[in-house]
N, CA, C and O of each residue as an XYZ file, in Angstrom:
560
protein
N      10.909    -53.468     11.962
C      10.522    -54.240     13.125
C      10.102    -53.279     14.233
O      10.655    -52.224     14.541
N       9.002    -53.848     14.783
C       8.782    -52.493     15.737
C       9.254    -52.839     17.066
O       9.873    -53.862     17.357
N       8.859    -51.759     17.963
C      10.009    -51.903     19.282
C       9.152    -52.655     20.266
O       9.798    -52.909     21.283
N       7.938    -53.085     20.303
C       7.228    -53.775     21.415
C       7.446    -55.733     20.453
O       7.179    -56.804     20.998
N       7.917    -55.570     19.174
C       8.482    -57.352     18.776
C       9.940    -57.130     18.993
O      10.543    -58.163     18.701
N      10.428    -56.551     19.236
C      12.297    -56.584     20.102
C      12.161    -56.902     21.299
O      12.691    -57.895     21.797
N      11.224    -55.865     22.080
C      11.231    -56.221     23.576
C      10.332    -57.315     23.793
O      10.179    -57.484     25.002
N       9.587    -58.236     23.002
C       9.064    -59.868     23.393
C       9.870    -60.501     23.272
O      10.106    -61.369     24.111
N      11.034    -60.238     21.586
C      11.922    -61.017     21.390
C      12.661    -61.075     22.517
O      12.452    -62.137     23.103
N      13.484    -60.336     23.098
C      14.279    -60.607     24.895
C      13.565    -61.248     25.602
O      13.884    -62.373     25.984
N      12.369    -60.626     25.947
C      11.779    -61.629     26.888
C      11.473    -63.020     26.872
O      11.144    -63.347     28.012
N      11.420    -64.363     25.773
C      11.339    -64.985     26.548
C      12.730    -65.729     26.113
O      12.672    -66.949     26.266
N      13.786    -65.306     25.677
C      14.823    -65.808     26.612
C      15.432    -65.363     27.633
O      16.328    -66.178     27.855
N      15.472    -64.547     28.385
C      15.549    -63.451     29.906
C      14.339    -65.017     30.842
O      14.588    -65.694     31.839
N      13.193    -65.019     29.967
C      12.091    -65.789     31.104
C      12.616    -67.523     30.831
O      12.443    -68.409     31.668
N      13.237    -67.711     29.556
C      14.106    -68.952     29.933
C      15.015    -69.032     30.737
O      14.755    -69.774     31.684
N      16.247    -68.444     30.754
C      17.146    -68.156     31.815
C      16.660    -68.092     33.152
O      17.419    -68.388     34.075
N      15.383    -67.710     33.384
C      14.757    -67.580     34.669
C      14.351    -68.901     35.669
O      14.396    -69.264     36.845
N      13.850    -69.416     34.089
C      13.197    -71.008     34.632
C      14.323    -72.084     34.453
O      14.115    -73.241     34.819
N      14.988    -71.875     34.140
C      16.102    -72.787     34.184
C      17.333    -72.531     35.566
O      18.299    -73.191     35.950
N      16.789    -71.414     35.957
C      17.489    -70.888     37.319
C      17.369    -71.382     38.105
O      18.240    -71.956     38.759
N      15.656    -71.293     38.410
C      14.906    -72.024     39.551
C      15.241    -73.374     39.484
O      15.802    -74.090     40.314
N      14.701    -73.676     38.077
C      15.178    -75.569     38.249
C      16.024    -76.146     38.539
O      15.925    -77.326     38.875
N      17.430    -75.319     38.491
C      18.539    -75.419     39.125
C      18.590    -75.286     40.480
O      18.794    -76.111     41.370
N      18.324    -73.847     40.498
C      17.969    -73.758     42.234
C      17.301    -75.062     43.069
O      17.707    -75.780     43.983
N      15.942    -74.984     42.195
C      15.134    -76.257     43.454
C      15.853    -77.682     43.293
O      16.177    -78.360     44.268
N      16.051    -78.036     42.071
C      16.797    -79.129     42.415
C      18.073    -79.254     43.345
O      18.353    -80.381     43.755
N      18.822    -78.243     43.685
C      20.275    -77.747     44.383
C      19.753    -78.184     45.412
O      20.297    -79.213     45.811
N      18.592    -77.693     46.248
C      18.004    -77.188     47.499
C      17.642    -78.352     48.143
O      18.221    -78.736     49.160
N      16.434    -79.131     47.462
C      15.856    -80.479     47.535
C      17.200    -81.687     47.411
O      17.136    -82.719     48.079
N      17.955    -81.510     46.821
C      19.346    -82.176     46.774
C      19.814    -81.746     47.985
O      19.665    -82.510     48.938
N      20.476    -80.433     48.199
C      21.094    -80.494     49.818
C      20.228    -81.238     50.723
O      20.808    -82.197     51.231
N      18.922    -81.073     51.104
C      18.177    -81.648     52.005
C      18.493    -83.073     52.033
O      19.118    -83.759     52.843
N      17.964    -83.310     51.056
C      18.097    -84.915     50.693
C      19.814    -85.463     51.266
O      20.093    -86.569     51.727
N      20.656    -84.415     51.069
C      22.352    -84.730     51.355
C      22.429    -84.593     53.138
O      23.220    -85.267     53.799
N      21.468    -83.610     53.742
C      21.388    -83.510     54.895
C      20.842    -84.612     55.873
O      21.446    -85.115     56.820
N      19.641    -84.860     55.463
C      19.069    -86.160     55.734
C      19.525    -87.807     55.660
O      19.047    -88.748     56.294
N      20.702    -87.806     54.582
C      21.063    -88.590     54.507
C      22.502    -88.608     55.832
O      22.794    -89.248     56.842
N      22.879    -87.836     55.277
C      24.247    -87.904     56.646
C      23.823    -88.116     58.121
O      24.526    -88.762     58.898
N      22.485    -87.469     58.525
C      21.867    -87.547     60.151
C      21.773    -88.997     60.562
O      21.990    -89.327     61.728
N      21.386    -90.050     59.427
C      20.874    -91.259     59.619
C      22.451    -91.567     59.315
O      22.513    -92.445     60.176
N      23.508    -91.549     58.885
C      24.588    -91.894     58.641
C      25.159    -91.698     59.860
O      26.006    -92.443     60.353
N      24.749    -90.787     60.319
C      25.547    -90.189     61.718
C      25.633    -90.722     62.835
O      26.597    -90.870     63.586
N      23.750    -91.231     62.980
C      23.600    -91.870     63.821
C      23.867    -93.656     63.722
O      23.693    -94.535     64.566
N      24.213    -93.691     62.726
C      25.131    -95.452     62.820
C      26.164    -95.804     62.968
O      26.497    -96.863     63.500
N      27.122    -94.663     62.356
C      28.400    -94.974     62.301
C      28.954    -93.443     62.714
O      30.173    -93.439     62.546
N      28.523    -92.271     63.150
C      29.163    -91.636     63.512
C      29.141    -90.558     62.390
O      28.850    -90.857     61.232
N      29.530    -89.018     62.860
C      30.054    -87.907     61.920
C      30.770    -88.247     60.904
O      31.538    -89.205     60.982
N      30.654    -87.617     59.933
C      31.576    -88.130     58.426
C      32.886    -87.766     58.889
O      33.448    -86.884     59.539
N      33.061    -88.546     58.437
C      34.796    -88.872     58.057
C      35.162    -89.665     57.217
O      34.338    -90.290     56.549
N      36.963    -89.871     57.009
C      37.230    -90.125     55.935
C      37.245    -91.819     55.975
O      37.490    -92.530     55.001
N      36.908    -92.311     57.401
C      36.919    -93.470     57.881
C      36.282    -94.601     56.705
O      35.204    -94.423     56.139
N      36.970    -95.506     56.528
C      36.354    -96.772     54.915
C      35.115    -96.889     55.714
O      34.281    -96.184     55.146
N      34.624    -97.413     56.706
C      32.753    -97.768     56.770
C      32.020    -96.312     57.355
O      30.891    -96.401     57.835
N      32.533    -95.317     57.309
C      31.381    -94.049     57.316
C      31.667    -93.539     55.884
O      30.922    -92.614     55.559
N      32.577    -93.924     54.940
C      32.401    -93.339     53.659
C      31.412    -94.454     53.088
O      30.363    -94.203     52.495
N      31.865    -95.599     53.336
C      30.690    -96.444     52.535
C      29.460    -96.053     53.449
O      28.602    -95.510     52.754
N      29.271    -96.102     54.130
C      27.287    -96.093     55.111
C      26.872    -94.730     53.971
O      25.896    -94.624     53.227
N      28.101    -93.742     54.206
C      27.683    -92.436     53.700
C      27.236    -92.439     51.988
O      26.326    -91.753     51.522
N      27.926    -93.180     51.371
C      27.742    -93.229     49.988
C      27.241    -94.285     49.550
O      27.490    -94.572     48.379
N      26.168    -95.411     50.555
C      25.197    -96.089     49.783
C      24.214    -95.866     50.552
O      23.263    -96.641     50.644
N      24.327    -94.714     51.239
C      22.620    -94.243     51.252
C      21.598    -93.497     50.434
O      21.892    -92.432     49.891
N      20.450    -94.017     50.342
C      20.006    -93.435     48.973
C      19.446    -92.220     49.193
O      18.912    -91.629     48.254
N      19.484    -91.726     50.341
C      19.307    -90.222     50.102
C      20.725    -89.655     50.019
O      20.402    -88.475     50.151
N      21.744    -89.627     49.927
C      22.828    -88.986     49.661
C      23.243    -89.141     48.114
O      23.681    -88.233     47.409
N      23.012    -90.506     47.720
C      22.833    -90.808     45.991
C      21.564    -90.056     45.568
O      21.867    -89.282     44.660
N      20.390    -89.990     45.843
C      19.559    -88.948     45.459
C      19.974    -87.270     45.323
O      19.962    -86.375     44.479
N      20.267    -87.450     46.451
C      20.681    -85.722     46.782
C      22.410    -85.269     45.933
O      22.837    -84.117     46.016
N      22.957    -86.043     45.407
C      24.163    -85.933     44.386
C      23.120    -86.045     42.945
O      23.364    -85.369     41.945
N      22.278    -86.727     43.003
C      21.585    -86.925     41.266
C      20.822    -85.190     41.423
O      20.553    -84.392     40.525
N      20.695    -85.104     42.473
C      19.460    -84.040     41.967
C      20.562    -82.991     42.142
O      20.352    -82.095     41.324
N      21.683    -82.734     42.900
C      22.425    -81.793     42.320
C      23.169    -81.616     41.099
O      23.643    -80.590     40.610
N      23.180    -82.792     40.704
C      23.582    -83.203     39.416
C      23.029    -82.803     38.302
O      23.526    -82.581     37.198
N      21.953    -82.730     38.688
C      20.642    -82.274     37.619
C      20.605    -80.711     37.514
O      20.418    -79.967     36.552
N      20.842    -80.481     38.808
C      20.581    -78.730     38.783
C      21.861    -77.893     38.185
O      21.860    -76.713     37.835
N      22.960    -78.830     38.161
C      24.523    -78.195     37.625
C      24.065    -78.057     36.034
O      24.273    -77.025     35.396
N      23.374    -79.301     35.439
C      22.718    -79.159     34.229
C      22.210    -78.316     33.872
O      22.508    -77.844     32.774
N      21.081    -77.695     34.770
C      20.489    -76.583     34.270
C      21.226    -75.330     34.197
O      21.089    -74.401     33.401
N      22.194    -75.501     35.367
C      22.917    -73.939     35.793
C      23.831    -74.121     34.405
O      24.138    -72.982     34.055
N      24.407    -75.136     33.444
C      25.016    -74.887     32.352
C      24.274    -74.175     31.437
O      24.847    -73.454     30.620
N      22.648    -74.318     31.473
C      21.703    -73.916     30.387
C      21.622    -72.114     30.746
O      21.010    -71.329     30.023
N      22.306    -71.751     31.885
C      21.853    -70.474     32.528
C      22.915    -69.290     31.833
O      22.679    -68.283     31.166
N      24.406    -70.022     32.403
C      25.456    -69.429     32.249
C      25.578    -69.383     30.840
O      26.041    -68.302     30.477
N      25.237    -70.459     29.571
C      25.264    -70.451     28.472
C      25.109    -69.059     28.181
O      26.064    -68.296     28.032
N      23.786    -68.695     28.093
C      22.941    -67.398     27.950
C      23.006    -66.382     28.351
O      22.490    -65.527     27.631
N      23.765    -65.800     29.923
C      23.879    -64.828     30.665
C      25.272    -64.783     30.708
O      26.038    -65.621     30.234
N      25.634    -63.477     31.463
C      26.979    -63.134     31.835
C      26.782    -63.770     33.378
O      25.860    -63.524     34.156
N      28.139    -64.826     33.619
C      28.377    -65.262     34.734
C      28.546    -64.096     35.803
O      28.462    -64.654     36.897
N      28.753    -62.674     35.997
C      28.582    -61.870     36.767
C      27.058    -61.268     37.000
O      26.879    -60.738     38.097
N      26.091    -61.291     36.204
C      24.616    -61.797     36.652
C      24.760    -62.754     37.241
O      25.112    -62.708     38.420
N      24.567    -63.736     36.696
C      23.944    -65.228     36.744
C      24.058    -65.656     38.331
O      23.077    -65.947     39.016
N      25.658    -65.643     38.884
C      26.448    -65.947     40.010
C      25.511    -65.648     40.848
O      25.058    -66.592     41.495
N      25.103    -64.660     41.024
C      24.589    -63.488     42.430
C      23.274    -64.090     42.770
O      22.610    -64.026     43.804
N      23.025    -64.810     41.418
C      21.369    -65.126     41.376
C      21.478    -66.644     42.343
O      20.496    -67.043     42.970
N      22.594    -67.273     42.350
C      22.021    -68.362     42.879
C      21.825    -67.811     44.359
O      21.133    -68.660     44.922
N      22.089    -66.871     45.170
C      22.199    -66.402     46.558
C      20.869    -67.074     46.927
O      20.793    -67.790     47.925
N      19.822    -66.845     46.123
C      18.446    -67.392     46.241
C      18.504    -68.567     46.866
O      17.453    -68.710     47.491
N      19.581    -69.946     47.075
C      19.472    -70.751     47.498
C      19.340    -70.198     48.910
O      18.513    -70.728     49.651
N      19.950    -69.359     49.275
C      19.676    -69.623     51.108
C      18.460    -68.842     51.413
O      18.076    -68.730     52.577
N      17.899    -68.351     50.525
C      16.376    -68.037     50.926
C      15.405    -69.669     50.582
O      14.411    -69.973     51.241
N      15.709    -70.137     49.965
C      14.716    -70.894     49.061
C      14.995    -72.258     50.315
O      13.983    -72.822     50.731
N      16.054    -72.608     50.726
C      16.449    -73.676     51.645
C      15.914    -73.525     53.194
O      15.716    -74.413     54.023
N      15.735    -72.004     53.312
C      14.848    -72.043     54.734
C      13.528    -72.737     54.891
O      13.114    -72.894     56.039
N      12.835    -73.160     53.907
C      11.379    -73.368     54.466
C      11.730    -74.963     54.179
O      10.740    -75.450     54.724
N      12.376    -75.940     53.754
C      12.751    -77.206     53.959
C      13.271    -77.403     54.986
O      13.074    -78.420     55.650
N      14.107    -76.379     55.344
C      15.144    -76.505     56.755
C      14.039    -76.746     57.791
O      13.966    -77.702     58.563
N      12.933    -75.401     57.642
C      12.332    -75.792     59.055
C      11.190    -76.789     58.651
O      10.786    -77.515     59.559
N      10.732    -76.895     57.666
C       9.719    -77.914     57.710
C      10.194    -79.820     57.260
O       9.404    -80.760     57.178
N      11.212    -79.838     57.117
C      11.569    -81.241     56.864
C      12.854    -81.430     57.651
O      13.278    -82.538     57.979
N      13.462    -80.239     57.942
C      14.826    -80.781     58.982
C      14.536    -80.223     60.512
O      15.282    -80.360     61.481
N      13.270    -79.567     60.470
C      12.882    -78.775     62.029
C      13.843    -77.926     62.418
O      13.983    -77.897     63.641
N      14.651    -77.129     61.724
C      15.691    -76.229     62.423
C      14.825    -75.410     62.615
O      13.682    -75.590     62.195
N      15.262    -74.101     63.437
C      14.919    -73.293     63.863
C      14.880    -72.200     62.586
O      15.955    -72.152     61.988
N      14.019    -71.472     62.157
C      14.254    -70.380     61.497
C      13.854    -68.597     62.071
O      12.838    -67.931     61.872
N      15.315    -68.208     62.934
C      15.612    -67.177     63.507
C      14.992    -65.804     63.116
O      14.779    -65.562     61.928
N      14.707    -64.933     64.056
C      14.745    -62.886     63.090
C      15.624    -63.055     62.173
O      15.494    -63.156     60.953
N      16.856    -63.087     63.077
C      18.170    -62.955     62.263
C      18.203    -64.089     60.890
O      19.015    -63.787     60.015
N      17.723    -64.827     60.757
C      17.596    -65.527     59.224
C      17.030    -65.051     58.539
O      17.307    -65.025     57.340
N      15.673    -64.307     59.251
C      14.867    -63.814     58.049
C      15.652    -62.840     57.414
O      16.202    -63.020     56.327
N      15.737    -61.334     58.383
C      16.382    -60.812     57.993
C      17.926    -60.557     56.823
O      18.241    -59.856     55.860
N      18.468    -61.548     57.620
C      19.364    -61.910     56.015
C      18.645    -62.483     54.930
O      19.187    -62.257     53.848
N      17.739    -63.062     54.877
C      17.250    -63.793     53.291
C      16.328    -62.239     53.095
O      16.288    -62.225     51.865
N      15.817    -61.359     53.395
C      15.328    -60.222     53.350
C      16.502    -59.665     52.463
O      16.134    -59.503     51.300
N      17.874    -59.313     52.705
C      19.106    -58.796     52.372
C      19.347    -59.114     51.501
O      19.545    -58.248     50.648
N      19.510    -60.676     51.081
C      19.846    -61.503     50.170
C      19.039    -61.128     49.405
O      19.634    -60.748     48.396
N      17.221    -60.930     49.233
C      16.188    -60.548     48.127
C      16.842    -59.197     47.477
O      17.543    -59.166     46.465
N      16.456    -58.101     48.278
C      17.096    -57.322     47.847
C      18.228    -56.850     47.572
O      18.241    -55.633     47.388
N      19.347    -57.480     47.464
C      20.529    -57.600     46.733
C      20.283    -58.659     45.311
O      21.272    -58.745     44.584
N      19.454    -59.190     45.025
C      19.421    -60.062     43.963
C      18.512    -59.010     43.244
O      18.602    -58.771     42.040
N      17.591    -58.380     44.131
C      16.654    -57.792     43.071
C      17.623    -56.543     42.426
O      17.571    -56.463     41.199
N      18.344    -55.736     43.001
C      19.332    -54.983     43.056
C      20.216    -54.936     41.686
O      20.257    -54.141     40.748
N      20.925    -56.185     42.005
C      21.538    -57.005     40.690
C      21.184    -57.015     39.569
O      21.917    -56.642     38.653
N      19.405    -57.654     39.324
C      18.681    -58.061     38.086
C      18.292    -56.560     37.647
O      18.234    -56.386     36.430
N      18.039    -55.539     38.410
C      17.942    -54.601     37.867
C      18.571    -53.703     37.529
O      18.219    -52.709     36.895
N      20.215    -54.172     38.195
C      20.875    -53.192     37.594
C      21.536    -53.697     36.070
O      22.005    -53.004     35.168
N      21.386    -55.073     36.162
C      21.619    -55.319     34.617
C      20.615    -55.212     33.774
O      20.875    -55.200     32.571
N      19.503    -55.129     34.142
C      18.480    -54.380     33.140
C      18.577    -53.333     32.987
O      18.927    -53.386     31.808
N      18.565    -52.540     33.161
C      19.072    -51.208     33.136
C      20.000    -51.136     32.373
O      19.655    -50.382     31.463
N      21.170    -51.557     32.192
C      22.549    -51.520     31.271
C      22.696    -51.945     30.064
O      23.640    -51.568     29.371
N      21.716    -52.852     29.610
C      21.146    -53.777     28.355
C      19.969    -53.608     27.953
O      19.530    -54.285     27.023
């Protein structure tokens, strides 16, 4: 067997694990939003969550908060398809990506502010993930 059909053979399960990351990821992300959005309009009817019987019900038959539980729901799915395949001490570090990946919903669908100081940490966060993936390439 020669050594450039070993190193395809890795690659595309390394590039499955990858895409099953993201799909996890974006569904996580688009789910928080969706969980965020839902509580603001919750908030403003009945008040900040609490454990109160009509802000748990307002809170849990709104359908963006039932959306935003399905689609995290969905992404726990994938993150099983991830961890299957990888060592959970990879895998873990990789989701950090959510708080890069959640800034550009934040400011474009929830209008927060996105700070220096945010960038800069999701800057940190890249390169600590890239850090990671390469230092387990390197070792394997």
């Amino acid at each position: 067997m020669s050594q450039s059909h070993v190193s395809q053979k890795g690659l595309v399960p390394m590039l499955l694990v990858f895409l099953m990351l993201l799909t996890a990821s974006t569904l996580t992300v688009i789910g928080e939003v969706l969980l965020k959005l839902g509580v603001n309009v919750v908030s403003e009817q009945v008040g900040a969550f609490s454990l109160a019987p009509e802000v748990l019900w307002a809170t849990f038959t709104d359908w963006r908060v039932i959306s935003g539980f399905a689609l995290i729901f969905g992404g726990a799915i994938f993150w099983l398809g991830v961890i299957s395949r990888v060592n959970l001490s990879f895998a873990y570090p990789l989701l950090a990506l959510n708080y890069v990946l959640v800034l550009v919903p934040s400011r474009l669908v929830l209008n927060e502010m996105i700070t220096p100081t945010k960038i800069i940490g999701a800057v940190i966060v890249v390169i600590g993930v890239i850090v990671i993936t390469w230092g387990a390439a390197n070792q394997g």
